[in-house]
C-alpha positions in Angstrom: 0.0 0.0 0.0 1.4 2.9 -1.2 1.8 6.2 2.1 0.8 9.0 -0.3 -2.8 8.3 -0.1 -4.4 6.0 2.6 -4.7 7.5 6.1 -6.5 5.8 9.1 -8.6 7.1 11.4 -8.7 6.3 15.4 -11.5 8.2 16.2 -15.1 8.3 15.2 -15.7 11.8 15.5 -13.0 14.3 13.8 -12.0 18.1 13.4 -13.8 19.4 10.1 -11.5 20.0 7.1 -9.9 23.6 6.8 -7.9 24.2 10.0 -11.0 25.5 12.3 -10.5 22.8 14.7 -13.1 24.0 16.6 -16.2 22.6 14.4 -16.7 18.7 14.0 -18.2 16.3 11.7 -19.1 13.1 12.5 -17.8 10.1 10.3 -20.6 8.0 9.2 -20.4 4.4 8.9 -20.8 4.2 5.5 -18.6 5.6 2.0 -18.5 9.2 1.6 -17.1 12.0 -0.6 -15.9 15.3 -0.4 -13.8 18.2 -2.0 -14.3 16.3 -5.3 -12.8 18.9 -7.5 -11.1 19.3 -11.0 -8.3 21.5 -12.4 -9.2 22.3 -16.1 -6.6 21.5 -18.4 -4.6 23.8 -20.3 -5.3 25.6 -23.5 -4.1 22.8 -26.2 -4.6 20.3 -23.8 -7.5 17.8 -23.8 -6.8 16.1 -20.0 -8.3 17.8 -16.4 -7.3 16.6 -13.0 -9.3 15.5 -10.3 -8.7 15.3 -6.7 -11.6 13.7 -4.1 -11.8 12.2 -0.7 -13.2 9.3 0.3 -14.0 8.2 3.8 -14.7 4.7 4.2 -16.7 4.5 8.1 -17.2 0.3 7.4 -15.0 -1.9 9.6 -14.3 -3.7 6.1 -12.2 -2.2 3.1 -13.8 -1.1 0.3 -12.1 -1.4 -3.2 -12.6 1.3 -5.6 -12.8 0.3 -9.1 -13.2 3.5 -11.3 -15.0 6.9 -12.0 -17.1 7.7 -14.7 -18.2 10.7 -15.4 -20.6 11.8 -18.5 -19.1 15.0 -18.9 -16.1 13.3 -20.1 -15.1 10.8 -22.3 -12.8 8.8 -20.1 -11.7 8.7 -16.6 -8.8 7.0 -15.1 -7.2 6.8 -11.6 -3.4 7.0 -11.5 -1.0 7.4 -8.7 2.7 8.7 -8.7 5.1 6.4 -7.4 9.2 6.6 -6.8 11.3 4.7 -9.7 15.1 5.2 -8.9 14.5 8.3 -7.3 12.2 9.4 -10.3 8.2 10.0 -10.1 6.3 8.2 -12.4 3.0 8.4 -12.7 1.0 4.7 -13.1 -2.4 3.7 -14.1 -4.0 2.1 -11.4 -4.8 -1.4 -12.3 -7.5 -3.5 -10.6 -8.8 -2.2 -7.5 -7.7 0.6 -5.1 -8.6 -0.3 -1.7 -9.9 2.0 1.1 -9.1 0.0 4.3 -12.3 0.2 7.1 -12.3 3.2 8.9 -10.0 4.9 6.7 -9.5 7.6 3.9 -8.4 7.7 0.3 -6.7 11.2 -0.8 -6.8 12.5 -4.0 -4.2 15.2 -4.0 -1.0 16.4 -6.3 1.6 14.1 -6.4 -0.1 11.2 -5.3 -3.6 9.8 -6.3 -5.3 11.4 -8.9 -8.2 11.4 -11.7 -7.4 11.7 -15.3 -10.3 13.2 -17.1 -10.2 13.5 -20.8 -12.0 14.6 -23.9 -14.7 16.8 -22.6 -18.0 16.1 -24.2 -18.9 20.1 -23.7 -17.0 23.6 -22.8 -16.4 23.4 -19.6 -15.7 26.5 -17.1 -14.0 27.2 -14.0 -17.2 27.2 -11.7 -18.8 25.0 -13.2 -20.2 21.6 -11.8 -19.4 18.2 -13.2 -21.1 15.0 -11.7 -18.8 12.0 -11.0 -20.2 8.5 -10.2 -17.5 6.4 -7.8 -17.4 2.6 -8.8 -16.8 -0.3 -5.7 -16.8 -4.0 -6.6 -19.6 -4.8 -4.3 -21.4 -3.2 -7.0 -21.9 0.2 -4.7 -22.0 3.3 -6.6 -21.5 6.8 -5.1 -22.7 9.9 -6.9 -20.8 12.8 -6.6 -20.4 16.5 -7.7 -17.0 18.0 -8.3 -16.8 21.9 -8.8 -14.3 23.1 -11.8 -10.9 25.0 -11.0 -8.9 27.4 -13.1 -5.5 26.3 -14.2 -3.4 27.2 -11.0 -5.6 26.8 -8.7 -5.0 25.0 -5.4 -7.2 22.3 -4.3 -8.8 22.1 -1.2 -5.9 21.0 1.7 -7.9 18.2 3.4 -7.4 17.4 7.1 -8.9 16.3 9.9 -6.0 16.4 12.6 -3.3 15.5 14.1 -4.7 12.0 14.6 -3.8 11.1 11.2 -1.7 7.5 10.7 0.0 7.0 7.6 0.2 3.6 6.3 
């Protein structure tokens, strides 16, 4: 399992996302997504970026096995990994699994979305829906807003809790 992008949990309730520590959200027991968002591509570029969270609040993993999206024509998950010192960035083949009580991260650098050939215009601002595929056949519905080129995506944490794997 690669560290970049699985951290576990030890506590059912945790500090919400954005440095105020002072306001909580509760972890539900189920899959969940937030801060699903997606850097537009470049002019002369026809690939976007996408960055999500998932919480999984089951005592059993859960395995991700893609995205779709109808806004564009493909979606694919890759993750950077070290090769002699070098990133490279992989296809992820097969499953990615979200251990119980645990979170996948979507971020620069580690996970990520590939998103390419979109079917319309799109525009910084605007919505796109994403559909989150498990082999148990779940599927999670999701909506990630549109960022500018540049932009940075949401820095999601919930605390010094955090245990990298």
């Amino acid at each position: 399992m690669n560290a970049s992008f699985v951290r576990l949990r030890d506590r059912r309730t945790l500090p919400k996302s954005g440095g105020d520590s002072g306001a909580q959200v509760t972890a539900s027991d189920e899959l969940s997504v937030e801060h699903a968002e997606i850097v537009l591509p470049t002019i002369g570029r026809a690939s976007a970026t996408g960055y999500l969270a998932v919480w999984n609040g089951k005592r059993s993993q859960a395995n991700l096995v893609s995205v779709e999206s109808p806004a564009f024509e493909s979606v694919t998950i890759y993750k950077m990994e070290q090769d002699g010192g070098i990133a490279r960035k992989r296809r992820v083949e097969g499953i990615l699994p979200i251990p119980g009580n645990a979170e996948l991260l979507m971020r620069p650098g580690g996970v990520h979305l590939l998103l390419t050939q979109p079917k319309e215009t799109l525009s910084s601002g605007d919505a796109v829906e994403l559909t989150l595929v498990f082999d148990s056949g779940k599927r999670i519905a999701a909506t990630a807003t549109l960022l500018a080129v540049g932009t940075s995506v949401t820095d999601h944490h919930h605390g010094d809790g955090d245990v990298t794997l």
